[in-house]
Structure formats: C-alpha cells, structure tokens
N, CA, C and O atoms as a MOPAC input file, in Angstrom:
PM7 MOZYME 1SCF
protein

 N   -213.12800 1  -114.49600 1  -172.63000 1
 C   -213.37800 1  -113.09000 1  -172.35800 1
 C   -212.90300 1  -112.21400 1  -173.51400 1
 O   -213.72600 1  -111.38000 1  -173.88900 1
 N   -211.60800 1  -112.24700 1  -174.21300 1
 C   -211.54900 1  -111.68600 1  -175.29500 1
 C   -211.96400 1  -111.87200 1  -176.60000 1
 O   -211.43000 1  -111.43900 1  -177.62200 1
 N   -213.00300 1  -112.58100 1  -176.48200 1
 C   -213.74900 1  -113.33300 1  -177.76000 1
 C   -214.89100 1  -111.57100 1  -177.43700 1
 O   -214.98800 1  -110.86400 1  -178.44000 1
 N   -215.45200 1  -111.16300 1  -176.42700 1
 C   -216.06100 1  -110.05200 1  -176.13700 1
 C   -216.06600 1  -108.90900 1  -177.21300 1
 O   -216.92800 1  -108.18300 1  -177.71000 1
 N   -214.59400 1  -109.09600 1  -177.35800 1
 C   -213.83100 1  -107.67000 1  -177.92300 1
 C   -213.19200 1  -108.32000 1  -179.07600 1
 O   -212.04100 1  -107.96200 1  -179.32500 1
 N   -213.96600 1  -109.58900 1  -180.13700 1
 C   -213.81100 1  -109.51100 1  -181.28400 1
 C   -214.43600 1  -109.31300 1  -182.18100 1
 O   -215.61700 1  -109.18300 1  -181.85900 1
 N   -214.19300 1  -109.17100 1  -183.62900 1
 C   -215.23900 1  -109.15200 1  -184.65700 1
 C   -215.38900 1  -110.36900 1  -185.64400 1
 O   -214.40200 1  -111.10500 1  -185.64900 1
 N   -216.44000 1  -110.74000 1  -186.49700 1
 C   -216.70800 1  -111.72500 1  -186.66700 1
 C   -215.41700 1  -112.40700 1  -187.64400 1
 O   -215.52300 1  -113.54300 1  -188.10700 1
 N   -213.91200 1  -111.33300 1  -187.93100 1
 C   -212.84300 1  -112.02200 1  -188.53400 1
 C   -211.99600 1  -112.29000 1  -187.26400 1
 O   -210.92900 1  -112.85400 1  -187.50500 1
 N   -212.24900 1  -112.00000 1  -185.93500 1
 C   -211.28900 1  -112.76700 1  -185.23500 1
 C   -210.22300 1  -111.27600 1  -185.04700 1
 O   -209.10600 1  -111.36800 1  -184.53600 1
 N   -210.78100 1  -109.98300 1  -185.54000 1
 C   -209.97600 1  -109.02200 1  -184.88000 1
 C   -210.42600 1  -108.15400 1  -183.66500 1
 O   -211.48600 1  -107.52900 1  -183.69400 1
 N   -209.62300 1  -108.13900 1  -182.65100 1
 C   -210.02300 1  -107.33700 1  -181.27300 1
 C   -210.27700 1  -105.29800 1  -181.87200 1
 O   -209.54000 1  -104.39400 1  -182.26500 1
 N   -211.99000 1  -105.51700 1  -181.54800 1
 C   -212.19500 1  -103.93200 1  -182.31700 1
 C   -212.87200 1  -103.68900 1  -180.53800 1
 O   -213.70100 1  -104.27500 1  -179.84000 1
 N   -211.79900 1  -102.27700 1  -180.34400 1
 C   -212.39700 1  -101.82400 1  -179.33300 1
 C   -212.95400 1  -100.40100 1  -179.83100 1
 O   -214.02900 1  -100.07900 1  -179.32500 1
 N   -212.37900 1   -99.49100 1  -180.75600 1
 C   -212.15800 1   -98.36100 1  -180.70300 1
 C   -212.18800 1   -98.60300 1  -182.37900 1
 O   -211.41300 1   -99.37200 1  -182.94800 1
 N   -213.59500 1   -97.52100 1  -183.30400 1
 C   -213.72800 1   -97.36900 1  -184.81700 1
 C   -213.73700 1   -95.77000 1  -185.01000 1
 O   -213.85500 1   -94.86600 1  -184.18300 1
 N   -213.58100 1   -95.75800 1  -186.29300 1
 C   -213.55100 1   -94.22300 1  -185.93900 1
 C   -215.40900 1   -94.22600 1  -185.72500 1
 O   -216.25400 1   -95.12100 1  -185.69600 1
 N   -215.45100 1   -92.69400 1  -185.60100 1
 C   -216.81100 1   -92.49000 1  -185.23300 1
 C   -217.47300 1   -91.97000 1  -186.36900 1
 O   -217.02300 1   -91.09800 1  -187.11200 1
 N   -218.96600 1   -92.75900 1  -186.50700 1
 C   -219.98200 1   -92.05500 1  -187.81200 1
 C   -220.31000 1   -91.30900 1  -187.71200 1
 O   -219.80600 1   -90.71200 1  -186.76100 1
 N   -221.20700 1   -90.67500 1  -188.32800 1
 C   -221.95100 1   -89.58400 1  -188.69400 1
 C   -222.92100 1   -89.71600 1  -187.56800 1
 O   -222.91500 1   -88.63300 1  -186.98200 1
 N   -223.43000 1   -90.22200 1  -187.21700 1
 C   -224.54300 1   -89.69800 1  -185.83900 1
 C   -223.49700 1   -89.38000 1  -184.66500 1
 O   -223.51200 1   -88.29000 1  -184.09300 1
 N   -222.50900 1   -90.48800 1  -184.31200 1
 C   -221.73800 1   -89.91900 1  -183.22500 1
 C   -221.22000 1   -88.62600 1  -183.47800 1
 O   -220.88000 1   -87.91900 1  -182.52900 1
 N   -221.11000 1   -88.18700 1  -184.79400 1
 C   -220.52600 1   -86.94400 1  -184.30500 1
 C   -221.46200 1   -85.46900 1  -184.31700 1
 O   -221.18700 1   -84.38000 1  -183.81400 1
 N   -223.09700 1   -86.06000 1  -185.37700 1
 C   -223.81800 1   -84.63300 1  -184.96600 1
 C   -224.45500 1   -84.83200 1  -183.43200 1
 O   -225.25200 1   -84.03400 1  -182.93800 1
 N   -224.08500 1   -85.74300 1  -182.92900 1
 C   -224.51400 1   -85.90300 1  -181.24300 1
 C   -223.16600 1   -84.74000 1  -180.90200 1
 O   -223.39200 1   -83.69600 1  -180.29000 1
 N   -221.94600 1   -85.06600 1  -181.33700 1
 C   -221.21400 1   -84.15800 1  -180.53500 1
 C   -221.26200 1   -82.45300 1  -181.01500 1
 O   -221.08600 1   -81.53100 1  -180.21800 1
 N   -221.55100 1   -82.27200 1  -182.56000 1
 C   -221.35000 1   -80.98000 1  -182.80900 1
 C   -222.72500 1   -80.47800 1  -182.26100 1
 O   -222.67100 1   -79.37900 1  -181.70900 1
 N   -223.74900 1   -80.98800 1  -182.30500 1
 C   -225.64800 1   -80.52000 1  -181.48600 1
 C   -225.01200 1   -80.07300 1  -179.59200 1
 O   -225.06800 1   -79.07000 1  -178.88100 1
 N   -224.47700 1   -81.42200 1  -179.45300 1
 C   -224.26900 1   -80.94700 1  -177.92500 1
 C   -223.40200 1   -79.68400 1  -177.25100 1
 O   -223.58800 1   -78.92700 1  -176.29800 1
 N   -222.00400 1   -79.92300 1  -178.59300 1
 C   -221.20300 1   -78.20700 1  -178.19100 1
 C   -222.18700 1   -76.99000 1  -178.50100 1
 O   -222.15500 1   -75.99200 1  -177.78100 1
 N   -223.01500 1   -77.08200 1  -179.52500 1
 C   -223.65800 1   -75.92800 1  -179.88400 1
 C   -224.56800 1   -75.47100 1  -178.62500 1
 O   -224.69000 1   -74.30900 1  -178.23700 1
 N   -225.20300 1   -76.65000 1  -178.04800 1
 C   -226.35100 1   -76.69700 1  -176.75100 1
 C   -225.11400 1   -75.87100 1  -175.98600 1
 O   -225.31600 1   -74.66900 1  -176.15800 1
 N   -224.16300 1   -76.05200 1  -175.36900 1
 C   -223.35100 1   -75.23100 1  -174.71400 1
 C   -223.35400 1   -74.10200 1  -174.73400 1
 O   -223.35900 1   -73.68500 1  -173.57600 1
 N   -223.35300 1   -72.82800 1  -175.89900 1
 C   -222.97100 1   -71.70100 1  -176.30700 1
 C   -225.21400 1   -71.22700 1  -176.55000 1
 O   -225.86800 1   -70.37300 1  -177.14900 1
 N   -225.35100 1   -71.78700 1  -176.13000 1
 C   -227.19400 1   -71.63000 1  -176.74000 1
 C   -227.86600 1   -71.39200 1  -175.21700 1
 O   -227.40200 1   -71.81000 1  -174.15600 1
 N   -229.09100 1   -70.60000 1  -175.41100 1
 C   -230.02900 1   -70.32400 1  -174.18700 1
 C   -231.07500 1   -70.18800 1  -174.71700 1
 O   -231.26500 1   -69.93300 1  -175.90600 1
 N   -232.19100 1   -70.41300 1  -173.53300 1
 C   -233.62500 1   -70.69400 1  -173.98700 1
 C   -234.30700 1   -71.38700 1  -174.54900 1
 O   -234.52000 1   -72.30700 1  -173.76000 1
 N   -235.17500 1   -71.70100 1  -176.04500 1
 C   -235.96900 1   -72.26200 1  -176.53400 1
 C   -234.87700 1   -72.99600 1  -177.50700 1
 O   -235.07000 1   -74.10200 1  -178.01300 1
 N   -233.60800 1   -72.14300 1  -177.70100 1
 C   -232.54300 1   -72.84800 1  -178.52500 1
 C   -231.92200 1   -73.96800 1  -177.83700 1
 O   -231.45400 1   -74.95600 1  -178.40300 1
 N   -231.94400 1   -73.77400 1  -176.67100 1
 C   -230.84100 1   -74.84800 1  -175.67900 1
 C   -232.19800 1   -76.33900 1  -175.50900 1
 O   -231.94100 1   -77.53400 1  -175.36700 1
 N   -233.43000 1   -75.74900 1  -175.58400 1
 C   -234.27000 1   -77.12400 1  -175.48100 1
 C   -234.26500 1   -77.86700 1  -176.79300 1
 O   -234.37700 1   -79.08500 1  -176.92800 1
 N   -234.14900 1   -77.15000 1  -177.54500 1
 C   -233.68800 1   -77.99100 1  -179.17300 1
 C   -233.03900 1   -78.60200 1  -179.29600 1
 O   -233.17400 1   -79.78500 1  -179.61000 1
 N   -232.02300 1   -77.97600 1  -179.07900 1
 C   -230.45700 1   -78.51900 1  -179.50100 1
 C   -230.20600 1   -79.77400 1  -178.33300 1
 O   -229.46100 1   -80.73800 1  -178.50800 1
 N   -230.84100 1   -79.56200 1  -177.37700 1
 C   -230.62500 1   -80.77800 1  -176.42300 1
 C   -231.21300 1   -82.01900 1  -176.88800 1
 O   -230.58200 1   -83.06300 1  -177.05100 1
 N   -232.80800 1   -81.80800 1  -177.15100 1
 C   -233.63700 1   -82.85300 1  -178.00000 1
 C   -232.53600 1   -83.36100 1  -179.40200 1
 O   -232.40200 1   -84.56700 1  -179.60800 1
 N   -231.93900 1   -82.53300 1  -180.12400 1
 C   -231.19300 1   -82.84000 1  -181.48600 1
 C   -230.28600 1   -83.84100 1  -180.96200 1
 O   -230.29600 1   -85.02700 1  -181.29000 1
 N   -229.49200 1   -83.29400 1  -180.12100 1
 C   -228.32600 1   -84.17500 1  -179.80100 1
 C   -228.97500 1   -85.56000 1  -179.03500 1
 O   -228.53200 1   -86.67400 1  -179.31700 1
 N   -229.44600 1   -85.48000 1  -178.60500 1
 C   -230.18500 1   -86.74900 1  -177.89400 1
 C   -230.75100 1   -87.72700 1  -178.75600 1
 O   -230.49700 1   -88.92600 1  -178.64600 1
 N   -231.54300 1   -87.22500 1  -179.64600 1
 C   -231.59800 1   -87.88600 1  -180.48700 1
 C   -230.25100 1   -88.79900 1  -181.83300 1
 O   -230.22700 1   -89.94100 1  -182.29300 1
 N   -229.51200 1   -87.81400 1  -181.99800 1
 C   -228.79300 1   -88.32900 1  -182.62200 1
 C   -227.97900 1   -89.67900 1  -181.83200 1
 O   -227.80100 1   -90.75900 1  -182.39500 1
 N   -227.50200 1   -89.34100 1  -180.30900 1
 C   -226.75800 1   -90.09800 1  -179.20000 1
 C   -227.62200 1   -91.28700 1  -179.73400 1
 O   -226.90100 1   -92.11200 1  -180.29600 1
 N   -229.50500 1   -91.77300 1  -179.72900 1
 C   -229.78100 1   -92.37600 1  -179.58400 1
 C   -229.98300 1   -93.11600 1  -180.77200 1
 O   -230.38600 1   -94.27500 1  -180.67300 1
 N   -229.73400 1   -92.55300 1  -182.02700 1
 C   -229.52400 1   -93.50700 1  -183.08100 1
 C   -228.40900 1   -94.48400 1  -183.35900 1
 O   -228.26500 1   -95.62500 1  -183.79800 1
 N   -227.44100 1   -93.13400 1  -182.72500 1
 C   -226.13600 1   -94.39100 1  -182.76400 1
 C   -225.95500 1   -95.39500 1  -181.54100 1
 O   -225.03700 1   -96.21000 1  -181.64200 1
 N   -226.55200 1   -95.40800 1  -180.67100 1
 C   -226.84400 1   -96.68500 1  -179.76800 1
 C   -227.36400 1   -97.74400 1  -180.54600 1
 O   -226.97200 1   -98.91100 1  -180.55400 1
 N   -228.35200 1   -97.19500 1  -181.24800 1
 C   -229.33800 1   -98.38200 1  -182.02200 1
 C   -228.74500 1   -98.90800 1  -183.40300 1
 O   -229.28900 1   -99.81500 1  -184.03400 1
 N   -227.21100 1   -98.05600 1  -183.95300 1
 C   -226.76800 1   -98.59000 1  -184.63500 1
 C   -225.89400 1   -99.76100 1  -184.47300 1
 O   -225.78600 1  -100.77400 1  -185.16400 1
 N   -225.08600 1   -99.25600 1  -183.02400 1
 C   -224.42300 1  -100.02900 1  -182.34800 1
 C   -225.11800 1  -101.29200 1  -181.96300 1
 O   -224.58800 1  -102.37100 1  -181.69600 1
 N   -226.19300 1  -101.03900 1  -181.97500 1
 C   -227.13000 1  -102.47100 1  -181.04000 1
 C   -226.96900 1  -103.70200 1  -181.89200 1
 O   -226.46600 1  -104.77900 1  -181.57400 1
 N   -227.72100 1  -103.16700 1  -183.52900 1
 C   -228.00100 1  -103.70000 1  -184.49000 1
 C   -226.39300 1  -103.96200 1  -185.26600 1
 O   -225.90200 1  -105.08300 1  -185.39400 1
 N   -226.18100 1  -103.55100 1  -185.41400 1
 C   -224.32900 1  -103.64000 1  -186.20600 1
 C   -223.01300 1  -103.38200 1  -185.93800 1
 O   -222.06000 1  -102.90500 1  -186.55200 1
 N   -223.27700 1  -103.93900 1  -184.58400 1
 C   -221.94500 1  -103.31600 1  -183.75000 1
 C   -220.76000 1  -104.41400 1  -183.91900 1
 O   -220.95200 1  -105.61200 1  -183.70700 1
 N   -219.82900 1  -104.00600 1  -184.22100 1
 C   -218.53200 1  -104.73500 1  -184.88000 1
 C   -218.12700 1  -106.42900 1  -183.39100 1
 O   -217.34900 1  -107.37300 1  -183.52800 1
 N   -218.89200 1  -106.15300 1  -182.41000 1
 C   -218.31200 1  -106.69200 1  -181.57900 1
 C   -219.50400 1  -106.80900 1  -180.15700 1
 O   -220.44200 1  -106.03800 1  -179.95700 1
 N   -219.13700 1  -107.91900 1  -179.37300 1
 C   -220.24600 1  -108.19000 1  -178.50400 1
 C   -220.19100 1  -106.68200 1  -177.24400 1
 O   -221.03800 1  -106.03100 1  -176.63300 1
 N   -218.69800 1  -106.68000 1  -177.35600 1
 C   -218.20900 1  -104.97900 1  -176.73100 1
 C   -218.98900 1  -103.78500 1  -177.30400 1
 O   -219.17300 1  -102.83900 1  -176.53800 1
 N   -219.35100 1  -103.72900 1  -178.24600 1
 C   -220.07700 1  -102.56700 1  -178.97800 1
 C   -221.16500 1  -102.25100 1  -178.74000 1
 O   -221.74000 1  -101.16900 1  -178.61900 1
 N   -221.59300 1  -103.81000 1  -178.63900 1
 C   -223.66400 1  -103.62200 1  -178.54900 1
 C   -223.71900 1  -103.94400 1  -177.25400 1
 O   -224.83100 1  -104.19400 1  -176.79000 1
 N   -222.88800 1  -103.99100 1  -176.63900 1
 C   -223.29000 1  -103.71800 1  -174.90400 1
 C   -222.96600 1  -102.34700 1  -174.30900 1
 O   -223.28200 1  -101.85000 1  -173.22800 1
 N   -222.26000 1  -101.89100 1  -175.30800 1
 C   -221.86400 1  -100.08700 1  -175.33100 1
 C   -223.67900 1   -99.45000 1  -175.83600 1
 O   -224.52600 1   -98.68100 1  -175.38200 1
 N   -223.56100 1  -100.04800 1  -176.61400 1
 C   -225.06100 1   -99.21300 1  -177.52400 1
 C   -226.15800 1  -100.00300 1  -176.45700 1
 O   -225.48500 1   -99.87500 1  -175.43500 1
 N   -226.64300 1  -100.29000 1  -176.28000 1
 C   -227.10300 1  -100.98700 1  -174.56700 1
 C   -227.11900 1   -99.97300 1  -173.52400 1
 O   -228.19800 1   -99.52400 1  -173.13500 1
 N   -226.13500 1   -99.61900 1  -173.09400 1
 C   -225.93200 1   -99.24600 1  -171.83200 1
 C   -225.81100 1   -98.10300 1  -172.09500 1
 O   -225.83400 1   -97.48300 1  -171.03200 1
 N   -225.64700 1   -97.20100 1  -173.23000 1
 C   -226.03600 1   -95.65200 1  -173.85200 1
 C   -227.37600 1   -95.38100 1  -174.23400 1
 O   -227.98900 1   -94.33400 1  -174.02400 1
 N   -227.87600 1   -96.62400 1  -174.93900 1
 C   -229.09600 1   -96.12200 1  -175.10600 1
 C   -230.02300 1   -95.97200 1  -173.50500 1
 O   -230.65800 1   -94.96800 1  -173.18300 1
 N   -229.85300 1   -97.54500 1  -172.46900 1
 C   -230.54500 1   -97.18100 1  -171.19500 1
 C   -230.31600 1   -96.00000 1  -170.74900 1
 O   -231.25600 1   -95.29600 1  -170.38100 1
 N   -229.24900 1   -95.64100 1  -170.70700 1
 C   -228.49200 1   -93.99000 1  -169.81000 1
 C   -229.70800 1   -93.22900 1  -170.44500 1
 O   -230.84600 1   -92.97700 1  -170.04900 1
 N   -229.05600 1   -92.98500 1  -171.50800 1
 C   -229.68000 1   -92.13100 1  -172.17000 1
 C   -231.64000 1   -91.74400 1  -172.38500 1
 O   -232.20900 1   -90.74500 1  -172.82500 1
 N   -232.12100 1   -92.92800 1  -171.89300 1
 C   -233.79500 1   -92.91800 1  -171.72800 1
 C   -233.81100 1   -92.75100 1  -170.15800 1
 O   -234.69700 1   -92.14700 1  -169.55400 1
 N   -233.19600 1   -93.09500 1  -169.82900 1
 C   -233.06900 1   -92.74100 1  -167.74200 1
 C   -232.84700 1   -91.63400 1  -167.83700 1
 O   -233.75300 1   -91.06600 1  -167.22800 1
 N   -231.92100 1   -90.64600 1  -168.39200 1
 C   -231.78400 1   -89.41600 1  -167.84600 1
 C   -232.41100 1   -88.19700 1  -168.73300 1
 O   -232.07200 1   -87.01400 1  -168.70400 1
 N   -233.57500 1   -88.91100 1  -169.65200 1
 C   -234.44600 1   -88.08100 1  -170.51000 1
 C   -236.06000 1   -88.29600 1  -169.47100 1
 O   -237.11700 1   -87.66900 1  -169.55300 1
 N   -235.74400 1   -89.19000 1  -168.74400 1
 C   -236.93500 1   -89.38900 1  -167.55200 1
 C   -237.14100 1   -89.06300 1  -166.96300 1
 O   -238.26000 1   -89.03600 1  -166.45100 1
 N   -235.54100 1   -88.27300 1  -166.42000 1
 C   -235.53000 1   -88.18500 1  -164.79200 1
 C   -235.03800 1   -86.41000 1  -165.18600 1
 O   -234.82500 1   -85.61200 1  -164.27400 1

C-alpha cells in the first residue's frame, strides 16, 4: 500500500509544490469570485480549464500512483460538474 505513495526513487511524495496551471486555476477562480455576468462565465471556463490541464498533467507525469489517481478523479469531477 505504500508503494501507492512512492516515486520511481523509492520516496513517499504526497504533497509537491504546485505548478503553474494549479495555480492560474486558483488565481482565475478567486477572480470568478469578485466578477459578475459575462465576466464570471469566463473566468469560470479559464479556471476550469486550467484545473483540467493539470489533471492531465498529473495523469501523464504524476510523481506517484497517488498523483494520477488524484489527476483521475479531478479530471472526472471536474467533466461531471461541467455537465451537470
């Protein structure tokens, strides 16, 4: 089970800092906060999009079998509640 939460040197990576998409997902989404109207449907699409690159970075290059089941289960969320 903790083989889950290693990387391919045998170190337990739960927690990296965060890239550049994770964080214009977070600065798009505070901005969507303070925004109304045709701005708040943008900025929602922006951030969503960004959320969903870094799933797919995670999928593809995720330090750990923990990572890309994170980028997995963000990216599903994330197409479920762009559906619904």
């Amino acid at each position: 089970m903790l083989s889950f939460f290693k990387d391919k040197k045998g170190k337990v990576i739960i927690w990296q800092t965060p890239n550049w998409a994770i964080g214009g997902w977070a600065v798009f989404l505070l901005a969507n906060k303070f925004a109304d109207g045709q701005a708040q449907i943008v900025l929602s699409f922006i951030s969503t999009a960004f959320l969903t690159i870094w799933a797919c970075m995670e999928i593809i290059g995720g330090a750990s079998y923990f990572r890309r089941t994170l980028g997995v289960a963000i990216l599903v969320f994330t197409i479920y509640s762009r559906l619904t």
